[in-house]
DRENMI-41342 format. One line per 3 residues: number of its first residue (from 0); their letters; for each residue x, z, y of C-alpha. Coordinates in nm, 3 decimals, always signed. Layout:
DRENMI-41342
NUM = a = X/Z/Y | ... .
//
This chain:
DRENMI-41342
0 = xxx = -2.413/+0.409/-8.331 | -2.434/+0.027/-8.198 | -2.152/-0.143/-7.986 .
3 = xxx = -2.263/-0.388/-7.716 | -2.060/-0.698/-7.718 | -2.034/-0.978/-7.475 .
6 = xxx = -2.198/-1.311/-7.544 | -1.955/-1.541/-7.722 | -1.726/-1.710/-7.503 .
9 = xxx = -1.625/-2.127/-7.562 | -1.211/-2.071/-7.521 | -0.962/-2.133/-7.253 .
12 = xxx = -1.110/-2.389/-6.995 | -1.002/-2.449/-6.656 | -1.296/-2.309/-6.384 .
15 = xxx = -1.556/-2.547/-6.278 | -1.532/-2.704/-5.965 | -1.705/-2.572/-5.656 .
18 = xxx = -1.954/-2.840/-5.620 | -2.049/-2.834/-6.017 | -2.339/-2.672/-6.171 .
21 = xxx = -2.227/-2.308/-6.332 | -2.162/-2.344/-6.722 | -2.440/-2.194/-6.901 .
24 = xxx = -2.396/-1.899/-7.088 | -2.419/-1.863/-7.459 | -2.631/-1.593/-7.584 .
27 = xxx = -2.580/-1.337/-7.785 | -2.522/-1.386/-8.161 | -2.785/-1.186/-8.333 .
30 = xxx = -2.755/-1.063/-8.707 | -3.020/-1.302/-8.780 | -2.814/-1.608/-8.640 .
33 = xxx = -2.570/-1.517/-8.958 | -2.828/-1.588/-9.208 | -2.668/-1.896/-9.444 .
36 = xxx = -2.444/-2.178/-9.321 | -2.100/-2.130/-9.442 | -1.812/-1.834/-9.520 .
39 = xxx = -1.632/-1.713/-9.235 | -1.338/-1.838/-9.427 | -1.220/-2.051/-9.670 .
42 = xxx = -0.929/-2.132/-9.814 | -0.843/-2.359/-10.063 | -0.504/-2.393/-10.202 .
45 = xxx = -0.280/-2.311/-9.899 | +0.083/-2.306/-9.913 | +0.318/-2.276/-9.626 .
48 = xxx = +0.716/-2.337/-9.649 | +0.964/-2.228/-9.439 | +1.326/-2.391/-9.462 .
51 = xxx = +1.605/-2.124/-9.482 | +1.994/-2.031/-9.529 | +2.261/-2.245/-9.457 .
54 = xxx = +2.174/-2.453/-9.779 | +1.858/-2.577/-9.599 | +1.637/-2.478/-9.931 .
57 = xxx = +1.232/-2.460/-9.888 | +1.127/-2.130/-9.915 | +0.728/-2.080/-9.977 .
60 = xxx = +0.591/-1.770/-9.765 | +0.268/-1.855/-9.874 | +0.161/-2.009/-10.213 .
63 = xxx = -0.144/-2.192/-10.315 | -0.383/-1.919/-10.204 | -0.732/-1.930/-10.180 .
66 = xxx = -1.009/-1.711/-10.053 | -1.360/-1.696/-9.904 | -1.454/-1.403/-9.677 .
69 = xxx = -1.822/-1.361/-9.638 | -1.999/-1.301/-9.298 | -2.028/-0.952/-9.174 .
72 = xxx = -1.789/-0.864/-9.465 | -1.425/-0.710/-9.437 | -1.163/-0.835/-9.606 .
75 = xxx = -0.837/-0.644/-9.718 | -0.490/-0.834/-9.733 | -0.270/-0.582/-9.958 .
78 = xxx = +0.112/-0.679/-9.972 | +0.473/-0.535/-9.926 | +0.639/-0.653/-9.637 .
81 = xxx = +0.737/-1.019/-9.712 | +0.514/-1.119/-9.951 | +0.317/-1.358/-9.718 .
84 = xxx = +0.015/-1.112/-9.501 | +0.119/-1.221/-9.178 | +0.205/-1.555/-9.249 .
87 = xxx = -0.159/-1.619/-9.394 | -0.323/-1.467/-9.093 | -0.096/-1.689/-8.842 .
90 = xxx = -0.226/-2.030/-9.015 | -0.570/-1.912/-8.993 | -0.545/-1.821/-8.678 .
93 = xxx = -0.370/-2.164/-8.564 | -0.030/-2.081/-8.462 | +0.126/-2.219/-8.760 .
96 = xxx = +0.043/-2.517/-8.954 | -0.059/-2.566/-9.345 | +0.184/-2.741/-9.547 .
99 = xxx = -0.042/-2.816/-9.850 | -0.438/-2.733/-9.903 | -0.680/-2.625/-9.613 .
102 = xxx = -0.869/-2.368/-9.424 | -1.227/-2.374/-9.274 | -1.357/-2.117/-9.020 .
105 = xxx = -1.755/-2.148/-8.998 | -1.728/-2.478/-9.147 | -1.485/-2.622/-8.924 .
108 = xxx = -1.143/-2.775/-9.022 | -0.851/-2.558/-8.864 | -0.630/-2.882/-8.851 .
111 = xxx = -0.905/-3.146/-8.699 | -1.116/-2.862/-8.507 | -0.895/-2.664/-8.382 .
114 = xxx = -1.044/-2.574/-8.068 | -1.373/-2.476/-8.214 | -1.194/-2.305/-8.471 .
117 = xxx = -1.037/-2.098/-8.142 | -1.342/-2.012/-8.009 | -1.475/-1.825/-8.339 .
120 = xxx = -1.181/-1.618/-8.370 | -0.947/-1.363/-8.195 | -0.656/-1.201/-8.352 .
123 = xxx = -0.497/-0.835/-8.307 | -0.160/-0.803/-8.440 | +0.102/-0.508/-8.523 .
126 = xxx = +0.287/-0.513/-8.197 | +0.058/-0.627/-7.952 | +0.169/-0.805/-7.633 .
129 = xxx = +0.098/-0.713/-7.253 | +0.211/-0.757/-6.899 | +0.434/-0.414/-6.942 .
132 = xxx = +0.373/-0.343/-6.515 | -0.014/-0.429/-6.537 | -0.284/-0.200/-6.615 .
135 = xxx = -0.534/-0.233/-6.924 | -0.777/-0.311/-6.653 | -0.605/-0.620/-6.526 .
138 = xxx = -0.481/-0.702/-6.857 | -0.779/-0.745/-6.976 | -0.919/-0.889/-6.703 .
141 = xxx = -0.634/-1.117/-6.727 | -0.772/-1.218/-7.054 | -1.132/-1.248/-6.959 .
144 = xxx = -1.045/-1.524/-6.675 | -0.810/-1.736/-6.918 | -1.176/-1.744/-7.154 .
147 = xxx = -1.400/-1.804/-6.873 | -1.601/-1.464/-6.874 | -1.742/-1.338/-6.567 .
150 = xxx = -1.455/-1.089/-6.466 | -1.736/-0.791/-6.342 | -1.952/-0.826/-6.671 .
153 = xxx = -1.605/-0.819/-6.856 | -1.438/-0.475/-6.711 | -1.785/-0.331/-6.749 .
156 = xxx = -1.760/-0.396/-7.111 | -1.374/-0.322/-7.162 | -1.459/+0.009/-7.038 .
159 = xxx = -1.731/+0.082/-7.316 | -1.511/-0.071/-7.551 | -1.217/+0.143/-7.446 .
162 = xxx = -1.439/+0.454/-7.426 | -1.573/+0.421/-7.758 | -1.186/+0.411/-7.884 .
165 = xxx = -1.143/+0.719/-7.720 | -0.953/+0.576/-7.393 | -1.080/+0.752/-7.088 .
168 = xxx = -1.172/+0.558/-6.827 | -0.901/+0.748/-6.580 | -0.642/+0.598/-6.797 .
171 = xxx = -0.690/+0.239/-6.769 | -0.563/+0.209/-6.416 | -0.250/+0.318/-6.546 .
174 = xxx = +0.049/+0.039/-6.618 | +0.016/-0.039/-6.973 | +0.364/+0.071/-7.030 .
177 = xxx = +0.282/+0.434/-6.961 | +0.041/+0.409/-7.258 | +0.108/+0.593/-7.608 .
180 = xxx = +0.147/+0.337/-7.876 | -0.186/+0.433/-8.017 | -0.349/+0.319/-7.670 .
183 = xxx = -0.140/+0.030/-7.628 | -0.320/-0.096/-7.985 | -0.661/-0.001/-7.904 .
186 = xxx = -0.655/-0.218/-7.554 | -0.532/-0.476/-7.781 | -0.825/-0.440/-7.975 .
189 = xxx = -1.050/-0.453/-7.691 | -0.863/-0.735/-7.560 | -0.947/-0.932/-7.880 .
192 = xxx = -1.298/-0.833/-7.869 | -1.412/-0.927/-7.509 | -1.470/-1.325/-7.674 .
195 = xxx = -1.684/-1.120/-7.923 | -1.528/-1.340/-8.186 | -1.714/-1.371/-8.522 .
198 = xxx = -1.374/-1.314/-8.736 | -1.144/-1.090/-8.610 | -0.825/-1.120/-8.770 .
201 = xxx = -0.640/-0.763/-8.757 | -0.285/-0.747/-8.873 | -0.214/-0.372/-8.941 .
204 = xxx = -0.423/-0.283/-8.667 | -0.323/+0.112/-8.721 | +0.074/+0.093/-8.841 .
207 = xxx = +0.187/+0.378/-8.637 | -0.083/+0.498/-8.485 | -0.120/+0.902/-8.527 .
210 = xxx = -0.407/+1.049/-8.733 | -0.653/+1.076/-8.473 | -0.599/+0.707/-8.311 .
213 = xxx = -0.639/+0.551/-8.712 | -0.957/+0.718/-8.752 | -1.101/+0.597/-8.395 .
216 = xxx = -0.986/+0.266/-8.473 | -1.108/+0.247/-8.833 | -1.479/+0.360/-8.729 .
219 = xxx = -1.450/+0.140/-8.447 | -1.361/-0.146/-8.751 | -1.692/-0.038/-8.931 .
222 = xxx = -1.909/-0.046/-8.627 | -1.802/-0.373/-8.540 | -1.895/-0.513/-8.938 .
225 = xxx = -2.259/-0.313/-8.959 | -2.358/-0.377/-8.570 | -2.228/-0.700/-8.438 .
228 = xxx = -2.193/-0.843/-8.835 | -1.871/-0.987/-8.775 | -1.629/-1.108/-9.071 .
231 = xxx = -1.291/-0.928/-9.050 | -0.983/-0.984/-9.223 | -0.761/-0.696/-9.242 .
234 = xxx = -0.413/-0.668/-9.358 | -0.281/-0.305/-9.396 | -0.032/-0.082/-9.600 .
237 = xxx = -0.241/+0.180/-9.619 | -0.424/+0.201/-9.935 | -0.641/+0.484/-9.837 .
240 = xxx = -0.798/+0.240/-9.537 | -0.817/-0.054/-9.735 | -1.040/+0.170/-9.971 .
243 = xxx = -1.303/+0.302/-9.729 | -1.286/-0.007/-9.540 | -1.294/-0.338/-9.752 .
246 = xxx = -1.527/-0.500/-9.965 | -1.339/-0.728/-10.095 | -0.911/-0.698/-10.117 .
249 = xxx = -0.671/-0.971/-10.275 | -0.300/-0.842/-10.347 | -0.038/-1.090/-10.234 .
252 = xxx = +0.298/-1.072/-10.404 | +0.576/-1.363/-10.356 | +0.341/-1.512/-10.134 .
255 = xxx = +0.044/-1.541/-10.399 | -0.240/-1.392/-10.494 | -0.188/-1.197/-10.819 .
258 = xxx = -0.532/-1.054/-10.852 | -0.847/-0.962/-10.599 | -1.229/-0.799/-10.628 .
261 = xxx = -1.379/-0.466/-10.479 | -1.178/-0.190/-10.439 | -1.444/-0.040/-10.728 .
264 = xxx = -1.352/-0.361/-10.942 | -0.980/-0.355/-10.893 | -0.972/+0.040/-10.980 .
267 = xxx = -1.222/+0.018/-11.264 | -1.039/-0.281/-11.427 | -0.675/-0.117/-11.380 .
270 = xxx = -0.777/+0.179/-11.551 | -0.970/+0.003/-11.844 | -0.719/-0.277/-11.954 .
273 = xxx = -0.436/-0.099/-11.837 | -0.509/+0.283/-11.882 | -0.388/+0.350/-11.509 .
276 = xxx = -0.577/+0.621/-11.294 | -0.836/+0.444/-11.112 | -0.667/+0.422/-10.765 .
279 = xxx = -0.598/+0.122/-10.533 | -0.210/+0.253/-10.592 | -0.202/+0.186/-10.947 .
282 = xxx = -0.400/-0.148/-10.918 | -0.123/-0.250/-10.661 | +0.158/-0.109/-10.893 .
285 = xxx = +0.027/-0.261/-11.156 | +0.017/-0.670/-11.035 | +0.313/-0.678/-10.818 .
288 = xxx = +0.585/-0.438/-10.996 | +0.664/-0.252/-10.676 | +0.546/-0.004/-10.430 .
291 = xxx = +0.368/-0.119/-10.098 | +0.657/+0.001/-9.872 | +0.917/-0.163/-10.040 .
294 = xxx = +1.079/-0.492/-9.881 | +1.060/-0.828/-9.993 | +1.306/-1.071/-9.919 .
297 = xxx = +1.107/-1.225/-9.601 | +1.234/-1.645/-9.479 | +1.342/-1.722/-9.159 .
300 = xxx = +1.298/-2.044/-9.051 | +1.350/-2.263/-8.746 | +1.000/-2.213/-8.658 .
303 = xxx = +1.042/-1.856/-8.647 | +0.964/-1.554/-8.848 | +0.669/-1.592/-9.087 .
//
C-alpha cells in the first residue's frame, strides 16, 4: 500500500507578484534522496527551564537530553504526564527556545536556521486546532495557501489523505465542529502532511481516539515511515503502540532520559538484569518508579504551559 504525497513545500511566503516568474516547484523527495547526510534529529544536551510559584524558582521541564532519530525511522517518547514529552517536541519544533545545549534538524541549527528548520518539519499535537465554523476542506486549504501549494493539487491530495484515514469524502464539507474527535485528529494529520514534511512530530496523535480511529491512524503512521521514508517522532501513553510502532523509544522521567534502545532491547534487558517480564510496562516501571498514567508535578511558567 503506497501513499502519494505532495512535493515538499519551502514554508509560509507571501504570493509572488503578478508580473513575477512562478516559483518553481520542488520535486518529490525520493527514498533514494535519504541515502547519508545527517539524522533527522539531533540533540545534544538540551535543557529547558521554566520559572514558577510565587518564589520565582527555575524549574527544568527538560534536562540535558540527547537523542538522534534516524531517517525513515520512528521514534517513541515514553513519559507520564509532566515529565517533559511535550516540552521536547515544542523546542524541536521552534515554538520554544533551548536554554542550554542544541538541536539540529537535517543538519540545520534550530536557533540560527530556523526557517529551514520550518520547512522540514510539521507537527500534530493532542488537541489539534481549527477554524471550529470551517470545513476540513477549507481548513486545509487554509493551510495549503499559508505554505504556498497550489490550492487544486492540495484538496486533491487532502482527499486521498483523508480517505486513506477512513474520512469519506461526503464528510469533509461538513464544519469541522460537527466532526467526532477521532476525525477532528485525523484532518489534523492530514493538515500536517500536505508540506510532506520529512519529520513529523506527533504528540499523542491517538489519545482518545476509539479503537477503530487508533488503528487507521497507526497504519497510516507506518505507511508514511516504509513509503514516503519519513523520520517521525512520536510521543504516546500507550505502550502497546509504542511497541508495534517504534524502533527506537527513550523513557523521560523528571524531564530526563533514564534509559532508551528498541523496544526488543529495553524488554530483553529489563527482564535479564532485573528479572521483570519482558514487556514495555515493566521496562517503564522499572526506570521511572511509577505508572505511565500517573501525574507529575508539571511547571507553569510565564511563557506558558510546557
Amino acid at each position: 500500500m503506497s501513499i502519494t504525497l505532495l512535493p515538499r513545500g519551502t514554508g509560509p511566503r507571501p504570493a509572488p507578484a503578478p508580473s513575477s516568474p512562478a516559483p518553481e516547484r520542488q520535486s518529490i523527495v525520493r527514498v533514494e534522496d535519504l541515502v547519508g547526510g545527517p539524522p533527522a534529529l539531533l540533540a545534544e544536551h538540551v535543557t529547558k527551564r521554566f520559572v514558577v510559584g510565587r518564589e520565582r524558582r527555575a524549574v527544568d521541564a527538560v534536562r540535558d537530553v540527547s537523542l538522534t532519530v534516524e531517517r525513515g525511522r520512528i521514534y517513541g517518547v515514553l513519559g507520564a504526564n509532566g515529565s517533559g514529552k511535550s516540552t521536547l517536541i515544542r523546542l524541536v519544533s521552534t515554538l520554544l527556545t533551548i536554554d542550554s545545549g542544541r538541536v539540529e534538524v537535517f543538519g540545520h541549527d534550530i536557533e540560527r536556521d530556523e526557517m529551514a528548520v520550518k520547512r522540514c518539519i510539521n507537527r500534530v499535537s493532542v488537541d489539534a486546532a481549527f477554524f471550529k465554523k470551517l470545513s476540513p476542506y477549507e481548513n486545509l486549504a487554509f493551510a495549503a495557501r499559508l505554505y504556498g501549494l497550489d490550492a487544486g493539487e492540495a484538496r486533491r491530495e487532502a482527499a486521498r489523505i483523508l480517505g486513506r484515514l477512513g474520512i469519506a469524502e461526503k464528510r469533509l464539507g461538513q464544519p469541522t465542529e460537527q466532526l467526532s474527535r477521532g476525525m477532528q485528529q485525523k484532518v489534523a494529520i492530514a493538515r500536517a502532511l500536505l508540506t510532506s514534511p520529512m519529520l513529523l512530530l506527533l504528540d499523542e496523535p491517538t489519545t482518545g481516539l476509539d479503537p477503530r480511529s487508533k488503528v487507521d491512524v497507526q497504519v497510516f503512521i507506518e505507511d508514511l515511515r516504509d513509503t514516503h521514508r519519513a523520520a517521525i517522532v512520536l510521543t504516546t501513553h500507550d505502550l502497546d503502540e509504542a511497541d508495534r510502532l517504534c524502533d527506537r523509544i527513550a523513557v523521560l522521567d523528571g524531564g530526563r532520559v533514564v534509559v532508551d534502545g528498541t523496544p526488543d532491547e529495553l524488554k530483553a534487558r529489563v527482564a535479564a538484569e532485573r528479572g521483570q517480564p519482558p514487556t514495555l510496562e515493566s521496562v517503564f516501571m522499572t526506570y521511572t518508579g511509577r505508572s505511565l498514567d500517573e501525574d507529575v508535578e508539571e511547571p507553569e511558567s510565564d511563557e506558558g504551559r510546557p
